[in-house]
N, C-alpha and C positions, 0 to 999 in steps of 0.2 A: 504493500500500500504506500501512496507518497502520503506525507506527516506534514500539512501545513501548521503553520506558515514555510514556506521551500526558500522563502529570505528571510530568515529573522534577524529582527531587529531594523532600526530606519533604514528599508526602503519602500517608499512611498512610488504611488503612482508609475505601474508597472506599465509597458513597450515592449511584445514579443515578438521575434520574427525568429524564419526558420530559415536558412540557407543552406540548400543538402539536408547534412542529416547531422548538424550543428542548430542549435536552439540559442539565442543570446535574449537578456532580458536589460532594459534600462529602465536606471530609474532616477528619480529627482535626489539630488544632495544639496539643496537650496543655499545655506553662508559658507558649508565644506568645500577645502580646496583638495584636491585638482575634481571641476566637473561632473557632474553624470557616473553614476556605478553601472558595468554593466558584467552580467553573471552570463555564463556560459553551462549549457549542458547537453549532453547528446541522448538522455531517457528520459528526461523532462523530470526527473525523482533526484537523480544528483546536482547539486552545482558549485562553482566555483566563481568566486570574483575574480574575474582577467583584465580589466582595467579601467581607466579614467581617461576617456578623452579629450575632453577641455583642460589644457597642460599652461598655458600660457598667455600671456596678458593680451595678443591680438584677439583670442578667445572668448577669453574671461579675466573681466577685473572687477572684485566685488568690494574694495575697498571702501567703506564707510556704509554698505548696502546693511541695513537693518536687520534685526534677530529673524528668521524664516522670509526671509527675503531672497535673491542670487537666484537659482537654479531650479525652477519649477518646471515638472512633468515634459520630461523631453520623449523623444518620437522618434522608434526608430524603423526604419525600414534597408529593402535591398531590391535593388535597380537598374536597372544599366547595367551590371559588372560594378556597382557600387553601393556602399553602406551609406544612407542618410538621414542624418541628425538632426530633429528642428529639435529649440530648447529655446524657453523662456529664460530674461536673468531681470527679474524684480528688484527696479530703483528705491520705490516705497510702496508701503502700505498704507501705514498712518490710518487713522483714526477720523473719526466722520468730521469733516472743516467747513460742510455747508449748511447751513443753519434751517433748520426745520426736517433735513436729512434725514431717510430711515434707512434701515438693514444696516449692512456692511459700511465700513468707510468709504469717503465717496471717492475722493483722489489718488489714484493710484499708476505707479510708471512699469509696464511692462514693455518690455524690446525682444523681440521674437527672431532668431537667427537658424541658420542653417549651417552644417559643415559634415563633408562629405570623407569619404575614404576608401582606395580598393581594398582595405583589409580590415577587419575589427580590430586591431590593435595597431592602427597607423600606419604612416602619419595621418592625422587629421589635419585639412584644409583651414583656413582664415574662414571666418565668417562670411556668409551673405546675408544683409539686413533683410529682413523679409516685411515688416508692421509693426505697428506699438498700441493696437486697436482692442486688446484682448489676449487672456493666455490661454495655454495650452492647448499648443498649435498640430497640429495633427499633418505629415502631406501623406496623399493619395495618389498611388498610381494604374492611370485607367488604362484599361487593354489598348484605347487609341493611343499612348504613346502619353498623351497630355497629365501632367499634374497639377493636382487642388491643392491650397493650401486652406486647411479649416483652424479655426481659433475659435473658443468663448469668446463672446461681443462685450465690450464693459462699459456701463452705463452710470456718469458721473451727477448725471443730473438731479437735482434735490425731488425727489415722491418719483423717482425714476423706479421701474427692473436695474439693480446692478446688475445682475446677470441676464445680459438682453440676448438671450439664444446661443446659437451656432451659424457663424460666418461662413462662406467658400470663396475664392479667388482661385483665378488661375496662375500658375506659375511657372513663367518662361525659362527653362534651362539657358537658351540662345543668349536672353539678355542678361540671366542672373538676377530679376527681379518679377515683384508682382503685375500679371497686365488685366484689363477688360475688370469692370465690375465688381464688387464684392457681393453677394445676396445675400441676405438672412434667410437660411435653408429649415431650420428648424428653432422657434420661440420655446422650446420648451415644455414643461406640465406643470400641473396644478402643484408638484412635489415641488420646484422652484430649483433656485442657484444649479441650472446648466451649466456642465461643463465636460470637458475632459473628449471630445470627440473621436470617435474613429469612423471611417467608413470602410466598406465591404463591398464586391461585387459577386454573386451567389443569383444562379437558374435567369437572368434578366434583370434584378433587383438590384438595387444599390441599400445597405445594410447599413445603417446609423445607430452607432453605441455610443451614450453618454452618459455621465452620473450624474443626478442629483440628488436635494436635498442636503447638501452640505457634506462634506468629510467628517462631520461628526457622527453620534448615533441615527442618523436618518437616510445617511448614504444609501448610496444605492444605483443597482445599472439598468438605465434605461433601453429598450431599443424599438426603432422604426424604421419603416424602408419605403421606398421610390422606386418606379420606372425609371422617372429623370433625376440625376446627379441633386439638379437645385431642386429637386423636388417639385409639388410638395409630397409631405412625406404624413403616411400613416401609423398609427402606432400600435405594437405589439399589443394584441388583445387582451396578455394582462399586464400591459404597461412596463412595471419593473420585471425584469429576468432575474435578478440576484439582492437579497437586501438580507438587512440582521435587525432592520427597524421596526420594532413592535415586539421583538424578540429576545429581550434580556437572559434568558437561559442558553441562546449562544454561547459558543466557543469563542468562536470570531467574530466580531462585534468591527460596527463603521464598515461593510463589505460595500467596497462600491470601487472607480474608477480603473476601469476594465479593457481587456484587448484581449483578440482572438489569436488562433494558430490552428494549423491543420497538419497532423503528423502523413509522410510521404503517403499511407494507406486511405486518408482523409477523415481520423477521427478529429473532431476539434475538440481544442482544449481553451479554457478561459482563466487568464492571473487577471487578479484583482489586488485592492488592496484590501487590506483586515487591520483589526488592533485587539489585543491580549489583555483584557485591565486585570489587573490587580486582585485578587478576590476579597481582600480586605479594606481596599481603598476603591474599588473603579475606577484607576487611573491608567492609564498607559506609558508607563515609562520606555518599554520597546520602540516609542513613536505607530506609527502604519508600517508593518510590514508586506510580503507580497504573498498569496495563497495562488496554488492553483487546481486544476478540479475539470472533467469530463465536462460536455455540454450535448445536448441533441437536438440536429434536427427534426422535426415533426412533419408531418403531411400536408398540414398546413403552410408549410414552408417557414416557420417562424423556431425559434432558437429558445429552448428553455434547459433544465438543468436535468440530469441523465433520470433523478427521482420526480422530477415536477414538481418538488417544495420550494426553490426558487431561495433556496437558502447556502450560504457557503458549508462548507465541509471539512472538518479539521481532519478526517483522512479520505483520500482517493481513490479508485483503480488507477493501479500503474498503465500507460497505453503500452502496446506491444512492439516495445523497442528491447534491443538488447541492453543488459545492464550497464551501466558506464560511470565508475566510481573512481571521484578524486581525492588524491591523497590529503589527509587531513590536515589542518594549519597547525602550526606550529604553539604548543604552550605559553612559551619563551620566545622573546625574541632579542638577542644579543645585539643588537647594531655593530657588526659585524661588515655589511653590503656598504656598497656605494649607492644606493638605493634606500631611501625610504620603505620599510614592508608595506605591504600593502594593505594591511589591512586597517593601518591608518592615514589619517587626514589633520590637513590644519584649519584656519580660518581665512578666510577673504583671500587671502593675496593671491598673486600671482608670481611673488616673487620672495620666495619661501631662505634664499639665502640671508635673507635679513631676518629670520627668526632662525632660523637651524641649522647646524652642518653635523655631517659623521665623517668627517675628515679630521676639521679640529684634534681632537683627539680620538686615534683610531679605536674600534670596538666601542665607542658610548655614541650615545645622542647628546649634543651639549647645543643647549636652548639659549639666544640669549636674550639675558630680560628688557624687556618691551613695556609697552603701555602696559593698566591695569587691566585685572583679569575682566573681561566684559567688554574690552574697546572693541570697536565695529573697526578699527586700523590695523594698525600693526602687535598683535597681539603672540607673542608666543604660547604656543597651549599645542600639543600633537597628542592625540586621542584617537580611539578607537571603537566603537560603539559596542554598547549592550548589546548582547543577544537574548539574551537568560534574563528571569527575571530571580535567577538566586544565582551569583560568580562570587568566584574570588579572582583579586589583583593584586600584584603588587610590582614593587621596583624598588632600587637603588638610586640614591642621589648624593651628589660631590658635590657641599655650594657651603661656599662661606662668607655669608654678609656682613656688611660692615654696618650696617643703619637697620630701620623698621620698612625702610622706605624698598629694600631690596626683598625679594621673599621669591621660593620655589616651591612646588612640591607636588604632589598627586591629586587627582580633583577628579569628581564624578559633577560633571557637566551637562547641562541641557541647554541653556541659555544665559542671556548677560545677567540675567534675574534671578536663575534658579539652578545652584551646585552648594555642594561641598566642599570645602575645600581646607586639605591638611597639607598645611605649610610653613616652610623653615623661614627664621627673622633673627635679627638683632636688635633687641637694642641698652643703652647702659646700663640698666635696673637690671635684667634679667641674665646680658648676655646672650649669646646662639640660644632659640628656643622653639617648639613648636607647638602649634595652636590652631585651631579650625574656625575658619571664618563660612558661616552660608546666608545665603541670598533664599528669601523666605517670600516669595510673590501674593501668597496668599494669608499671610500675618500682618498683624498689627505692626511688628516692628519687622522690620523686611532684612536685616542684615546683622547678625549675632555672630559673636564670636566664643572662643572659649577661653579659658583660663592657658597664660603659657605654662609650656611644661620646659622645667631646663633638659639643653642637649649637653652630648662634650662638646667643649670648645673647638674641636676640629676632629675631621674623619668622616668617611662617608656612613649612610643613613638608611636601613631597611625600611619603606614606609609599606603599608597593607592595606585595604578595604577589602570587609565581608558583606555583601548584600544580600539577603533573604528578604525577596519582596520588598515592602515595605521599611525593612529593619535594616539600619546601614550602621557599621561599628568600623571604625578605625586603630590602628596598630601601627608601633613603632619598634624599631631594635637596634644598635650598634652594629652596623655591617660587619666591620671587623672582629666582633664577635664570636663570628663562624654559624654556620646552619643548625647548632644545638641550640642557641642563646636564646633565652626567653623573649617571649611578648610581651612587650608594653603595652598594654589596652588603655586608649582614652575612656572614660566613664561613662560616656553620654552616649543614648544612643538617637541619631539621626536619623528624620523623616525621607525613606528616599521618594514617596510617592510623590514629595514635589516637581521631580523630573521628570516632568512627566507633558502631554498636550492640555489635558486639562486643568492640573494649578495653574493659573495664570493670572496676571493682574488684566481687568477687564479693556476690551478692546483692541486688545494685542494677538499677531497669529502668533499660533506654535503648532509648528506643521514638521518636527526633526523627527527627537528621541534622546535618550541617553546615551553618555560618551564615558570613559574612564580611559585617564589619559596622565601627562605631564605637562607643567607650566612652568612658567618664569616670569619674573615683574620686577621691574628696575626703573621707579618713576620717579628716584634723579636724574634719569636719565645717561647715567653711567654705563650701562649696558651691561652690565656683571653679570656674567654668566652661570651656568649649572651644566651638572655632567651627570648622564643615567645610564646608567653601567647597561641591564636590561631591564624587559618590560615585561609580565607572567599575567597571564589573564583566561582563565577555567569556567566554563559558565558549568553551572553541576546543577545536584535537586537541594531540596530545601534540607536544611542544618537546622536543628533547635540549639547547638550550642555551636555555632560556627568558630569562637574563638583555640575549640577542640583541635581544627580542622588543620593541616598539616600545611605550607605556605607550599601556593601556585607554583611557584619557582621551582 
């Protein structure tokens, strides 16, 4: 059986296509650098993350771009002899600025691009501007040769639809831009906030998949079809194909913003996204992951799910591929490579030498410190996301501060608002010390710290986080102590539900997930840096005494 979610942890807003008898999936990494995750598998039950193609600042440059801002719901297909990428990168959001205004905020900067490739792993092509009319851009390619490009219509106007339907244009290869008309193809349902488009062509029909109701609990995937491209378009007799809304005893809860695929024999299969809360909080610290799951057609000619519950499925029938399993990721990871591992990311930049090298000093990551933790700039922080909603982490760190003003260390991350964060300081009262600072979005007082604890005054620093669910406990030890030396347990145990989409302070997206990662902060601007030997991170089942539990490493 496949065991959704087949991506866990943030990725959002799934892109399949099949080429031969290789399967790749993309998805949104919205403020994460480098671009777009995209997973590969050849049974549709295994996968692997193979790469990031937005690598560089003609690409992508999110500096100063807002918390779940950058990189929304990219699109992939295959063409020509080529792979192609449309991807939204969101200027702002912001919050509602016209006065009598309802829904969603009214102002908002979307820039919708293209870039192509003959290989999935590069090089990828410079951008072609495509629109800034709407996100999540879809292109279509019709058996005449010609392609559409589809986007969400976005509507700024006060008592307006934000979400004013589904766009079409055509899109000229020749010129490299959009020509002839746009038309509003499809206004939507009564479910509201359309989005996420795809189209299809099946028996003479043109096949329209879109999600609404919002990426929260109401999600959900629409579909409707045409004779003609612009339509108009009728809709699937029970409307939604796939939702979790009304349905709290779900597994997979938020199931909505969807794409098809057809294995070589022509079963189809449908990724979506899902979110896993909490059972004791209903939060999602995971962020939206991706599930996938059979589909059928009917006689009808219309597309529902293989049971006709219209519900997603936390297991699947595998399709009848042969098996095709990749070697597992690595516990540990040494900073060893001239390479960044892959299974982590930074923030915004595009220009990652001003926060990190594994040159500096060979076998560590040494971070150097940057803005405070939470800048939309230049911020060093290299993370790696949640899968589990019960891991263990940990690392080693080399830093020795001179001020309060200087500080390093381990952080479980969501956003500028909402982490954890155990980290090394100085200052003359205490000396080298360590102490947790968190970012509290949904409290009275939004940023607590804790009591410092003294370190030595020099030598490197085993730091640790346990998270079960909810229950997040932090751990320190003397490196050079050796792999017997006790734990030092901070006394307090932290909320990790905060990390989650829905703590949030009101008005604000959070569209990621959780990150557990390393940072550095140097906001005299001295640059002082830190050095982490390695990085260990186990996602496992649930611990009732996690601090029992034996270190990742």
């Amino acid at each position: 059986m496949i065991q959704n979610p087949i991506l866990p942890g943030f990725n959002p807003d799934p892109s399949i296509v099949r080429v031969g008898d290789d399967y790749y999936i993309a998805t949104s990494t919205f403020e994460w650098y480098p671009g777009v995750q995209i997973h590969h598998s050849r049974d549709l039950v295994n996968w692997r993350l193979l790469t990031r193609p937005l690598t560089r600042a003609s690409q992508l440059n999110m500096l100063g771009a807002p918390d779940s801002c950058g990189v929304w719901a990219p699109c992939l297909t295959y063409a020509d002899g080529l792979f192609w990428l449309i991807y939204t990168d969101v200027k702002r959001y912001g919050r509602t600025s016209t006065g009598g205004a309802t829904g969603s905020a009214s102002l908002r900067d979307f820039h919708n691009y293209l870039v192509t490739s003959p290989a999935i792993d590069g090089p990828w092509s410079d951008p072609v501007y495509l629109n800034s009319s709407g996100f999540d851009p879809s292109l279509f390619h019709d058996t005449d040769g010609r392609k559409y490009l589809l986007n969400q219509l976005w509507d700024h106007r006060p008592g307006g639809n934000r979400f004013n339907g589904i766009v079409a244009q055509e899109y000229s290869v020749a010129e490299g831009r959009l020509v002839g008309r746009r038309t509003n193809i499809f206004p939507g349902t009564a479910h509201g906030l359309t989005e996420a488009p795809h189209l299809y062509q099946r028996d003479g029909y043109y096949y329209l998949l879109t999600a609404e109701g919002g990426t929260g609990w109401h999600h959900g995937v629409t579909m409707a079809r045409s004779r003609d491209l612009l339509g108009p378009y009728e809709l699937h007799p029970d409307v939604t194909i796939l939702t979790s809304r009304q349905r709290p005893d779900a597994a997979l809860q938020r199931a909505g913003h969807a794409d098809l695929v057809e294995t070589r024999d022509g079963q189809t299969y449908m990724v979506y996204l899902c979110g896993r809360p909490l059972r004791n909080r209903g939060t999602c610290t995971l962020g939206r992951e991706t599930a996938i799951q059979p589909m059928a057609w009917g006689d009808d000619g219309w597309l529902r799910t293989v049971d006709g519950s219209g519900m997603p499925a936390l297991q699947a029938p595998v399709p009848a591929l042969p098996e095709h399993r990749f070697a597992p990721a690595p516990v540990r990871e040494d900073f060893d490579g001239a390479a960044l591992p892959i299974d982590f990311q930074w923030l915004r930049s595009p220009w990652p030498d001003e926060l990190f090298s594994l040159e500096a000093r060979p076998g560590h990551l040494r971070l150097h410190g940057r803005e405070s933790l939470g800048s939309t700039f230049r911020q060093a922080l290299v993370a790696r996301r949640q899968q589990s909603h019960c891991f263990s982490a940990a690392t080693v760190i080399d830093f020795a501060p001179e001020h309060y003003q200087q500080q390093a260390g381990l952080v479980c991350y969501y956003n500028a608002a909402k982490f954890h964060y155990l980290y090394i300081t100085h200052d003359d009262t205490v000396g080298r010390h360590l102490r947790v600072m968190s970012s509290l979005p949904n409290h009275v007082q939004t940023d607590t710290f804790t009591l410092p604890v003294p370190l030595p005054a020099s030598g490197p620093v085993e730091l640790r986080v346990e998270v079960d669910e909810e229950r997040l406990l932090f751990g320190w030890r003397p490196a050079d102590d050796g792999p017997d030396a006790a734990w030092q347990w901070l006394p307090q145990q932290f909320d990790a539900s905060i990390l989650s989409d829905e703590a949030n302070a009101p008005g604000q997206p959070n569209f990621t997930g959780a990150f557990v990662g390393m940072a550095c902060q140097d906001m005299s601007g001295a640059r002082l840096h830190a050095d982490f030997d390695w990085f260990a991170y186990r996602g496992r089942a649930y611990c009732a005494d996690a601090k029992a539990l034996p270190s990742p490493a």
